[in-house]
TORMARMAR-529220 format. One line per 2 residues: number of its first residue (from 1); their letters; for each residue x, y, z of N, C-alpha, C. Coordinates in Angstrom, 2 decimals. Atoms other than C-alpha are relative to their C-alpha. Example, Ala and Ser with C-alpha at 12.3 -4.5 7.8 and 13.67 -1.06 7.14 Angstrom:
1	AS	0.89,-1.19,0.00,12.30,-4.50,7.80,0.90,1.20,0.00 ~ -0.82,-1.19,-0.06,13.67,-1.06,7.14,-0.77,1.09,0.73
// end
This chain:
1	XX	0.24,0.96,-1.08,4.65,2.18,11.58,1.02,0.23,1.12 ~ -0.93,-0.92,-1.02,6.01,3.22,15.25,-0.23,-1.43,0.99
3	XX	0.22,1.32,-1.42,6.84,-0.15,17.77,0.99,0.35,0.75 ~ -0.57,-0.07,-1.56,7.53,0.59,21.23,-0.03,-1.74,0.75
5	XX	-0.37,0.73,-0.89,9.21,-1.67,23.62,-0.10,-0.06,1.04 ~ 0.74,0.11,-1.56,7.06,-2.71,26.83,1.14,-0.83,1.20
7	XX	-0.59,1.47,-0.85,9.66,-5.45,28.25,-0.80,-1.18,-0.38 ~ 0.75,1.48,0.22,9.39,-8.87,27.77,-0.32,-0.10,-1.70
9	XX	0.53,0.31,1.32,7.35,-9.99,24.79,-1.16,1.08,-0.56 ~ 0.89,-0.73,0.28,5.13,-6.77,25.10,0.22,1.30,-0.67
11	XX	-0.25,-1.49,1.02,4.91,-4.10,21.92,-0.86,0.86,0.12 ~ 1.03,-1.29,0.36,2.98,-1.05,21.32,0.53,-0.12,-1.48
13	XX	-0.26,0.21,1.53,2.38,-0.83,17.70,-0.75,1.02,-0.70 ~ 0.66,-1.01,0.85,1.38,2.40,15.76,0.18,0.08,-1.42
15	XX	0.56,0.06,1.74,-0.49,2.22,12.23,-1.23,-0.09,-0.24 ~ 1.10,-0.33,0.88,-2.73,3.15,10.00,-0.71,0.87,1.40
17	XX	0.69,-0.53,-1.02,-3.66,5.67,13.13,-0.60,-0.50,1.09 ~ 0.91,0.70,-1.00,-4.83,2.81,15.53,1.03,-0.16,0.87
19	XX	-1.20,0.15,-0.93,-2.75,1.71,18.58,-0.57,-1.73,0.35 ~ 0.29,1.48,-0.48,-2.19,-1.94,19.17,1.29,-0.69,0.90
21	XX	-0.42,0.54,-0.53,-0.99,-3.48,21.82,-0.19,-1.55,0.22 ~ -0.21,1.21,-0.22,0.84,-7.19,22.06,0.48,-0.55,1.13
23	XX	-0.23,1.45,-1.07,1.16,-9.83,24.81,-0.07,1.12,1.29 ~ 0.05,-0.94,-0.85,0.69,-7.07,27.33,0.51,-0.63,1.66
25	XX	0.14,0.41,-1.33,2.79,-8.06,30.86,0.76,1.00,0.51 ~ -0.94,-1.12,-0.57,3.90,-5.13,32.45,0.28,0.46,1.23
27	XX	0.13,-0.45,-1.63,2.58,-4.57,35.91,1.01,-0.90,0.69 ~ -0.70,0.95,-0.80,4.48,-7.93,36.90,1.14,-0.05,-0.34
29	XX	-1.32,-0.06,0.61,7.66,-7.14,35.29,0.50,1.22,0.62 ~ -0.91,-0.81,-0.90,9.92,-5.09,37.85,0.63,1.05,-1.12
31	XX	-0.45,-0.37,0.70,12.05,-4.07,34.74,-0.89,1.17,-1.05 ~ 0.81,-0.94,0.78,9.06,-2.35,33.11,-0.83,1.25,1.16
33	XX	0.44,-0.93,-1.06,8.18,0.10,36.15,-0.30,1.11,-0.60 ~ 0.34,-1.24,0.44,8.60,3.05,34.21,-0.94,0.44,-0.57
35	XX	0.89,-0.21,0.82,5.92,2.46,32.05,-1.52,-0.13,0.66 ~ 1.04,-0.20,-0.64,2.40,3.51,33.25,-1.11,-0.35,-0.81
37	XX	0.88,0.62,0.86,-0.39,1.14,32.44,-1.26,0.89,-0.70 ~ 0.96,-0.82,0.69,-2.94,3.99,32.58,-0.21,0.48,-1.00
39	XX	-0.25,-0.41,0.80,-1.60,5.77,29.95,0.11,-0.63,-1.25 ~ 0.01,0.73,1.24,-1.46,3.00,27.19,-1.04,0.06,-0.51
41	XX	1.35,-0.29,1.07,-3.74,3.35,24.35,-0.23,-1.36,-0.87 ~ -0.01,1.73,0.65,-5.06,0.41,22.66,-1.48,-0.09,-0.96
43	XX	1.00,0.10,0.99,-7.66,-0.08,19.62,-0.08,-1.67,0.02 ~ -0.08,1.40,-0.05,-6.67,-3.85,19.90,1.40,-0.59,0.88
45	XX	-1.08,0.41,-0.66,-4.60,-6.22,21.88,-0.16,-1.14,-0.73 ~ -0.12,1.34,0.53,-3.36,-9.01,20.40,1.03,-0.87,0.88
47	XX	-0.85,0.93,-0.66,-1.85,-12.16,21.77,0.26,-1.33,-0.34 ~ -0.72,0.77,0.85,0.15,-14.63,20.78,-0.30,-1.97,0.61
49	XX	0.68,1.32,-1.24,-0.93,-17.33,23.92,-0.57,0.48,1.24 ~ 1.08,-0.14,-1.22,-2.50,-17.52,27.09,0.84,0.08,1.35
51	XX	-0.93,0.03,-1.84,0.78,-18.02,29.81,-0.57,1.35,0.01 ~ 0.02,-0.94,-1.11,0.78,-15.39,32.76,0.71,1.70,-1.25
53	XX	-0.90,-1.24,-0.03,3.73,-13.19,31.66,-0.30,0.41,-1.97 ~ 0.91,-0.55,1.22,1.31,-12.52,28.21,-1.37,0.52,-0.21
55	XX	1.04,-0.51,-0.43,-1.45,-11.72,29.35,-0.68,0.43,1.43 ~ 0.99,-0.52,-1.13,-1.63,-10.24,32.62,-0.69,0.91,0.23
57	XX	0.57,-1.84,0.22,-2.88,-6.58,31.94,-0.94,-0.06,-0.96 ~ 0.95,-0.15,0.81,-5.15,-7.76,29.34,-1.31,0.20,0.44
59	XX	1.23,0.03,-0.88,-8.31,-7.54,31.46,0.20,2.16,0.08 ~ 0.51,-1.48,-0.10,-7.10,-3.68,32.80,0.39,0.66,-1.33
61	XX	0.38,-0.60,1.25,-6.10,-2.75,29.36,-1.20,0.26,-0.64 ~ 1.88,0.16,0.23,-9.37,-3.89,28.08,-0.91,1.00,0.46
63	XX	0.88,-0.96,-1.19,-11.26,-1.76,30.86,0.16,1.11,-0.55 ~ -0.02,-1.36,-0.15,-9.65,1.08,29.79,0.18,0.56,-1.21
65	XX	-0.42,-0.04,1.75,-9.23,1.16,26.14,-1.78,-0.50,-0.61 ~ 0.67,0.28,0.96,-12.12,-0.65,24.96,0.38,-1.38,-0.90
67	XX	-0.76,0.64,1.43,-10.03,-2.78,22.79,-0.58,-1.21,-0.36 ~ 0.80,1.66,0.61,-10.82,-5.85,20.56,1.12,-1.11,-0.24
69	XX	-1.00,0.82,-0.24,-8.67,-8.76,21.75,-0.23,-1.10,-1.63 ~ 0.03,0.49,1.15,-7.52,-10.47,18.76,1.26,-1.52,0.38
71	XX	-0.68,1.26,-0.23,-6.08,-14.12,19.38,-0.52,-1.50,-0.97 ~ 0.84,1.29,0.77,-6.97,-17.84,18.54,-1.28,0.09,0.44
73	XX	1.30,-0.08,-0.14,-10.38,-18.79,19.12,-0.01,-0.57,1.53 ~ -0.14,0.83,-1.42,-10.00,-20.60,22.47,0.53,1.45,0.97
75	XX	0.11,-1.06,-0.68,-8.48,-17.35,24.06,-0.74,1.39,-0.49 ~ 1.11,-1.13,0.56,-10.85,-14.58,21.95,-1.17,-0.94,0.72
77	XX	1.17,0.43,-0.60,-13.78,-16.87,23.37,0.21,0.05,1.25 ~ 0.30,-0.61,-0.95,-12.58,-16.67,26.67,0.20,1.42,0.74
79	XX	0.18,-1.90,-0.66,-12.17,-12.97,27.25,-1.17,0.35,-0.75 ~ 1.67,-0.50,1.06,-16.07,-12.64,24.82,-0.30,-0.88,1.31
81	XX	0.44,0.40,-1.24,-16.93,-14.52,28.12,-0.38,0.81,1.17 ~ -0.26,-0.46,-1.08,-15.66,-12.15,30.51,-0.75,1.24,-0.89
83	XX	0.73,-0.46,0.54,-17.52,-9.64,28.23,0.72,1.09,-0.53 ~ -0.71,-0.86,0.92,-14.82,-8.05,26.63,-0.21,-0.15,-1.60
85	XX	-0.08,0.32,1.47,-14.63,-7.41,22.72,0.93,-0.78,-0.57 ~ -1.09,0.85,0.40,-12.59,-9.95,20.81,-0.56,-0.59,-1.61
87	XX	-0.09,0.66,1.58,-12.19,-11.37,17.24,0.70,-1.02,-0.13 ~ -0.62,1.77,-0.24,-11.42,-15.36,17.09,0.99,-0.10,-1.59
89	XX	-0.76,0.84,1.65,-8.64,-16.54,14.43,0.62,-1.22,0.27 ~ -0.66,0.79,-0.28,-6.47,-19.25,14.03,0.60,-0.53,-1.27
91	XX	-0.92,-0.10,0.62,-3.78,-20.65,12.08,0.14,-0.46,-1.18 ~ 0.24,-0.11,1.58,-3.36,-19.73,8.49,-1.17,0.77,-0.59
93	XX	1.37,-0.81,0.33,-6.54,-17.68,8.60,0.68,1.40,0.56 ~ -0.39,-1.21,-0.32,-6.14,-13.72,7.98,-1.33,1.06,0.06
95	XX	1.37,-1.27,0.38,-8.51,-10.50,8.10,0.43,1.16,-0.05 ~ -0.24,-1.14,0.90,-8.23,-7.42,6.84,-0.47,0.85,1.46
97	XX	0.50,-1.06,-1.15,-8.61,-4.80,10.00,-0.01,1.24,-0.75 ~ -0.34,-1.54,0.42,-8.59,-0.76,9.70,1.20,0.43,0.22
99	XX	-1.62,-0.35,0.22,-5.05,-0.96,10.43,1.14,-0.64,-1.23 ~ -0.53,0.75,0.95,-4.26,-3.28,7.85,-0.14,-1.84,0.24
101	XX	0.75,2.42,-0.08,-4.07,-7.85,7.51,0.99,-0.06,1.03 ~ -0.71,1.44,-0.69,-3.11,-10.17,9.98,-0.17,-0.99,-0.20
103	XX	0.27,1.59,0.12,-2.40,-13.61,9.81,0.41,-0.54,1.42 ~ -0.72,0.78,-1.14,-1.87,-15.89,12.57,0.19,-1.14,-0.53
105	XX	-0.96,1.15,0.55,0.84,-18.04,12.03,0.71,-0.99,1.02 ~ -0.87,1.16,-0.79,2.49,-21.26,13.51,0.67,0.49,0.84
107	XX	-1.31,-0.05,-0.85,4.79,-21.26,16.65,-0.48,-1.38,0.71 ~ -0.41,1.20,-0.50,5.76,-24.20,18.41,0.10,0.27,1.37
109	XX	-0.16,-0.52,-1.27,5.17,-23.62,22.69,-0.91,-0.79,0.41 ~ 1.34,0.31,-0.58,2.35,-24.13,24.65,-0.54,1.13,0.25
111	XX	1.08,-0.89,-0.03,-0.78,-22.26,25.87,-0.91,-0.67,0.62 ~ 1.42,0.10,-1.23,-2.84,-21.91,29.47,0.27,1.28,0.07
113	XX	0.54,-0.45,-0.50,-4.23,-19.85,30.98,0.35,0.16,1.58 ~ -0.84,0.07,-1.66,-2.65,-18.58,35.01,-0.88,-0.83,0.20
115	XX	0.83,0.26,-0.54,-6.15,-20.18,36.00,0.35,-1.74,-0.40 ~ 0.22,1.45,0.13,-5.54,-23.66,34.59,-0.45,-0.56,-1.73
117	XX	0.10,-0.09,1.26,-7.50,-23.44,31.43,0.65,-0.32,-1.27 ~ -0.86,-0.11,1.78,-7.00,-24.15,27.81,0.55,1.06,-0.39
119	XX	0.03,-1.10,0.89,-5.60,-21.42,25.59,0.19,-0.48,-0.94 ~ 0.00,0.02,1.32,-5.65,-23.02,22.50,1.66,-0.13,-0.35
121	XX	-0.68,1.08,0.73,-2.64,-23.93,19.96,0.52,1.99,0.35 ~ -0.49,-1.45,0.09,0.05,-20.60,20.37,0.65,0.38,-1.39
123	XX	-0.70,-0.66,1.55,0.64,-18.54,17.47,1.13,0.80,-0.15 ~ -0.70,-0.80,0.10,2.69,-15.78,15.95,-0.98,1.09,-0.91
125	XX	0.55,-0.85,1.33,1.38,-12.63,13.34,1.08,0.53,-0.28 ~ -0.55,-0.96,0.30,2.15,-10.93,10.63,-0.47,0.85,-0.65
127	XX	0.64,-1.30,-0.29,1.18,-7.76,10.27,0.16,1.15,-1.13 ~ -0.48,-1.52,1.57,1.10,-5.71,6.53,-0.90,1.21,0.40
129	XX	1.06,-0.98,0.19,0.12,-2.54,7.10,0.81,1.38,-0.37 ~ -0.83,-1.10,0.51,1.32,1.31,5.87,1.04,-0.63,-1.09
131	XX	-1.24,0.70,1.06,3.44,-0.77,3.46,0.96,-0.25,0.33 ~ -1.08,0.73,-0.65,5.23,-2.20,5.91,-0.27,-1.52,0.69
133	XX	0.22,1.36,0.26,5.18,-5.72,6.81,1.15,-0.45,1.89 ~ -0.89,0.76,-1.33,6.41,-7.59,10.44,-0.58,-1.25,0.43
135	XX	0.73,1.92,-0.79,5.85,-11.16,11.98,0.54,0.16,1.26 ~ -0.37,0.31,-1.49,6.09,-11.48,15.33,-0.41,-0.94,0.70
137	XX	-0.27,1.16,-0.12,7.05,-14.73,16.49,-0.87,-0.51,0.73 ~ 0.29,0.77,-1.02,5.43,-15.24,19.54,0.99,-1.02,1.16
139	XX	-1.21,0.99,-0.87,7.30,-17.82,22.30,-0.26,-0.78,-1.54 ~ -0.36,1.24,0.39,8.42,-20.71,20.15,1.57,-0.25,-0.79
141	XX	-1.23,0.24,0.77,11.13,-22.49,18.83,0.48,-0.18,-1.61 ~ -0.14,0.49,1.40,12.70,-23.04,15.32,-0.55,-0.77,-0.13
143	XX	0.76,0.45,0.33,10.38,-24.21,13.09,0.25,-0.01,-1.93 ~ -0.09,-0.06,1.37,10.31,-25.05,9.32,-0.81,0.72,-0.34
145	XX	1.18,-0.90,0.79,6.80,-23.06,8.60,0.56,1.77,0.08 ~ -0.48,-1.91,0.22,8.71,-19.89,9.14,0.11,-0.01,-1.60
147	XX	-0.18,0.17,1.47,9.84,-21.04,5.50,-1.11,0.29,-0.87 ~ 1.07,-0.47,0.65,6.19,-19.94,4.70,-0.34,1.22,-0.48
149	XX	0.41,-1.21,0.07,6.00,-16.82,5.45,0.51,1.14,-0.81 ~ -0.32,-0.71,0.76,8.36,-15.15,3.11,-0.75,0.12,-1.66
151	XX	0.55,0.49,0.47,6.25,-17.23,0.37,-0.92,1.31,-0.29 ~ 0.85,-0.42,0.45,3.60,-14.68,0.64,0.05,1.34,0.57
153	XX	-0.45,-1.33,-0.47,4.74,-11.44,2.66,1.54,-0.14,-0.17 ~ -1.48,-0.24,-0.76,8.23,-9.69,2.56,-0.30,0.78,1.35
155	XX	-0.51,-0.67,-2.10,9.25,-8.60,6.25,0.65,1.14,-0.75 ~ -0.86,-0.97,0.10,10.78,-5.24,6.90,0.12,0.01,1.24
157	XX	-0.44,0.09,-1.51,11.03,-6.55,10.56,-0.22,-1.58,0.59 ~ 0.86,1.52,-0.97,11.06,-9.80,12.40,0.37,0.36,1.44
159	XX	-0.84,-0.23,-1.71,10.84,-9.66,16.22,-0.24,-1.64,0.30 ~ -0.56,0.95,-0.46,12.06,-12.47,17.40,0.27,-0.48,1.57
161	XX	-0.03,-0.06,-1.37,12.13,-14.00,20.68,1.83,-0.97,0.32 ~ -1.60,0.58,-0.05,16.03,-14.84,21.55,0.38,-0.57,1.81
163	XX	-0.11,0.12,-1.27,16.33,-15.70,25.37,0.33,-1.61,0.33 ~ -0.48,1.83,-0.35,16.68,-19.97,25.21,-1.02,-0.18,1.29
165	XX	0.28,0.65,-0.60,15.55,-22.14,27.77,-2.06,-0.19,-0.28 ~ 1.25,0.11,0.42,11.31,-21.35,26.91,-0.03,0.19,-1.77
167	XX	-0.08,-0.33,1.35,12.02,-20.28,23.46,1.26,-0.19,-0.83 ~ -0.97,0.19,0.84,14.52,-20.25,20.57,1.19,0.85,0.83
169	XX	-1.15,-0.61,-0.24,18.33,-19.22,21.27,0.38,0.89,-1.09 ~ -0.68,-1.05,1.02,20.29,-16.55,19.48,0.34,-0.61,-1.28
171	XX	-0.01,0.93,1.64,21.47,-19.47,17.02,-0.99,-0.43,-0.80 ~ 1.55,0.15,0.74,18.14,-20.31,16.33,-0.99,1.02,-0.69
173	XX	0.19,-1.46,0.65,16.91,-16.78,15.75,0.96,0.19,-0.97 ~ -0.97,-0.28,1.15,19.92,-16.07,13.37,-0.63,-1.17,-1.01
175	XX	0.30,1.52,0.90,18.60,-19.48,11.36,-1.56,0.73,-0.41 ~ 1.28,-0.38,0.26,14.96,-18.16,11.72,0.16,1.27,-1.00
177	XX	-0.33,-1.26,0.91,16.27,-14.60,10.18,-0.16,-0.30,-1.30 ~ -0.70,0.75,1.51,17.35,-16.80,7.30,-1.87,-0.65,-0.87
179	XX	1.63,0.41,0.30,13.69,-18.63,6.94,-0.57,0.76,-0.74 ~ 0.97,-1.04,0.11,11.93,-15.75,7.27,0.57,0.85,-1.13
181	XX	-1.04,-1.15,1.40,14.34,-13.46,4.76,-0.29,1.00,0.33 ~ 0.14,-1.70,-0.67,14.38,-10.48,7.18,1.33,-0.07,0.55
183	XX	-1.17,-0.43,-0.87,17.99,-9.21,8.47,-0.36,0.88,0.61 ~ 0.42,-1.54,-0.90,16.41,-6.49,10.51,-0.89,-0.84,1.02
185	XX	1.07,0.62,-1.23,15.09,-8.12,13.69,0.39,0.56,1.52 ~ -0.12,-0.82,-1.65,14.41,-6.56,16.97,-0.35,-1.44,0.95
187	XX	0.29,1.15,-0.88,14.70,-9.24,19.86,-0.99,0.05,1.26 ~ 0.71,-0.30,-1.29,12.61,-9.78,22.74,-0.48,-1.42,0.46
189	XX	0.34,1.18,-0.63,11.38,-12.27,25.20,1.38,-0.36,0.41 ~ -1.53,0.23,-0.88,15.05,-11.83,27.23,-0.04,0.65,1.23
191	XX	-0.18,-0.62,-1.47,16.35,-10.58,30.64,-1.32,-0.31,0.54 ~ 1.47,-0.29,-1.26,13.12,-10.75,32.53,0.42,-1.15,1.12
193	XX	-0.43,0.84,-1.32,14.06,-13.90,34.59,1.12,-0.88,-0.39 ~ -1.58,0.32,-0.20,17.03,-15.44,35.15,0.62,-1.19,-1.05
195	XX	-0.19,0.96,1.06,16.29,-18.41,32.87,0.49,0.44,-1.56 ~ -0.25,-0.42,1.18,16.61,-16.19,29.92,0.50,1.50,0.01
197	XX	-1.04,-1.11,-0.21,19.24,-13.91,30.90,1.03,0.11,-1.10 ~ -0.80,0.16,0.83,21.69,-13.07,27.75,0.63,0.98,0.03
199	XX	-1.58,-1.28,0.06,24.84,-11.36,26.85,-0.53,0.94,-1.15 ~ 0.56,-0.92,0.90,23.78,-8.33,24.92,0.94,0.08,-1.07
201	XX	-0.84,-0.46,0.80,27.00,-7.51,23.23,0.32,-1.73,-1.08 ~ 0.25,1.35,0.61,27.22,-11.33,22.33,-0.32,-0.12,-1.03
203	XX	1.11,0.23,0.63,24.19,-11.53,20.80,0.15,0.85,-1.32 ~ -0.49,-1.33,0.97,24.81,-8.25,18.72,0.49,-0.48,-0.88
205	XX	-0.92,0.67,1.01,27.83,-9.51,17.25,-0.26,-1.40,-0.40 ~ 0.00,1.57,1.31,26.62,-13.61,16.22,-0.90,1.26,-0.83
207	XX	1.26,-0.16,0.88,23.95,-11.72,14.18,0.44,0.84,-1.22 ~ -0.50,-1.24,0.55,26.12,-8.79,13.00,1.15,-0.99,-1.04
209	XX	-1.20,1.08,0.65,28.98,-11.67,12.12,-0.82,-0.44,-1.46 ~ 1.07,0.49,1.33,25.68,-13.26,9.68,-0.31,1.22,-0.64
211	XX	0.63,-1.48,1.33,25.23,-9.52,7.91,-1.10,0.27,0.51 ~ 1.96,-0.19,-0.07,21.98,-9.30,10.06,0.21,1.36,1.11
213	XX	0.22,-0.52,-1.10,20.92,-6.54,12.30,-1.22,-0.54,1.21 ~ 1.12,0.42,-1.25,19.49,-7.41,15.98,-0.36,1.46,0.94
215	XX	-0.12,-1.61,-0.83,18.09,-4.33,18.02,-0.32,-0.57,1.04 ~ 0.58,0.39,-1.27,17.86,-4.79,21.60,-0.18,1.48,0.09
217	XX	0.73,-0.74,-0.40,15.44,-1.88,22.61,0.44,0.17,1.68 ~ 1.01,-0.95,-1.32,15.18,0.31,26.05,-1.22,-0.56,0.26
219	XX	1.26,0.22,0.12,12.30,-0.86,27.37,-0.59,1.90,0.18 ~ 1.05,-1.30,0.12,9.85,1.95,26.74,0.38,1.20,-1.16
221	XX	-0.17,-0.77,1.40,11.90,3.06,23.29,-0.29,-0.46,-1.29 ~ 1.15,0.51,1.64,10.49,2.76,19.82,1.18,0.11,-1.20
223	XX	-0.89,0.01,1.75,11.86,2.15,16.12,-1.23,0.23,-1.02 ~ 1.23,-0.45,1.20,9.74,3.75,13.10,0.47,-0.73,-1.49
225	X	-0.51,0.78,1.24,9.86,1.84,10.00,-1.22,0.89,-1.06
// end
């Protein structure tokens, strides 16, 4: 399993031979310039909610991939509107893809749509596949149902969203680590705007202090598990 780092909350995710791309916001993210939307490959996009800076490229991804948007049912019904492919879930319900299961799991946020719109209740997944195993949080804050998820998957990754003010802080992520029973977590959902600007070296060390590893990624560099 090969996850690249888009900026922001957006992964590339290679397994089981498919390419899946999450929360896709790249064009509007200054910091992600380097990365050229054309060129992304995508068998599925998945997404975690419906704000802006998660779905703005899902439309030209879509266009150009094909892909089968995989969300709750409130945002999979409205992109099966716009007449894209999509597959409706929602939370605590999993399915078995050709890359391997997802579940979509609890997070605590909200969820529109730039337009106004519903998007439905925002999730997180997690993602067994090659015999490797990741949850990815989605925006939200500490939550007790993380305490679920070790219950029935082990992690060999949590990404985590660490940035404060929309989402959990670094103390809260280190706590979530603990939940979840993953010390290997790559962060994301930081730097992009000013609200969730953090100290890198900081951050490093609370996590490193708890025995955990945090990776802050390059945008546009990958970790193979």
């Amino acid at each position: 399993m090969k996850i690249t780092y888009y900026g922001h909350a957006s992964l590339g995710i290679e397994v089981g031979g498919k390419y899946i791309i999450v929360d896709p916001f790249i064009t509007g993210n200054p910091q992600a310039a380097s990365i050229n939307l054309s060129t992304i490959k995508a068998d599925y996009i998945l997404l975690t909610h419906a704000h802006p800076d998660h779905v703005l490229d899902v439309d030209a991804i879509a266009k150009n991939t094909n892909a089968v948007i995989v969300s709750n049912a409130e945002i999979a019904s409205y992109y099966a509107k716009k007449g894209f492919n999509s597959h409706p879930m929602n939370h605590g319900g999993s399915w078995k893809f050709d890359f391997g299961k997802v579940k979509y799991v609890n997070a605590i946020h909200s969820s529109s749509f730039p337009d106004g719109s519903y998007g439905g209740n925002p999730g997180g997944f997690v993602i067994e596949g090659e015999h490797k195993n990741i949850y990815i949080a989605g925006d939200t804050a500490l939550t007790y149902d993380m305490k679920l998820i070790p219950l029935r998957t082990k992690l060999d990754l949590a990404i985590l969203p660490i940035g404060d003010n929309f989402t959990m802080d670094i103390e809260d992520a280190i706590i979530a680590s603990d939940f979840v029973e993953c010390d290997k977590v790559l962060g994301y959902h930081y730097d992009t705007f000013g609200y969730i600007e953090i100290n890198h070296e900081e951050a490093i060390r609370k996590f490193f202090d708890k025995g955990k590893d945090l990776m802050l990624l390059p945008i546009g560099d990958s970790i193979e598990l």
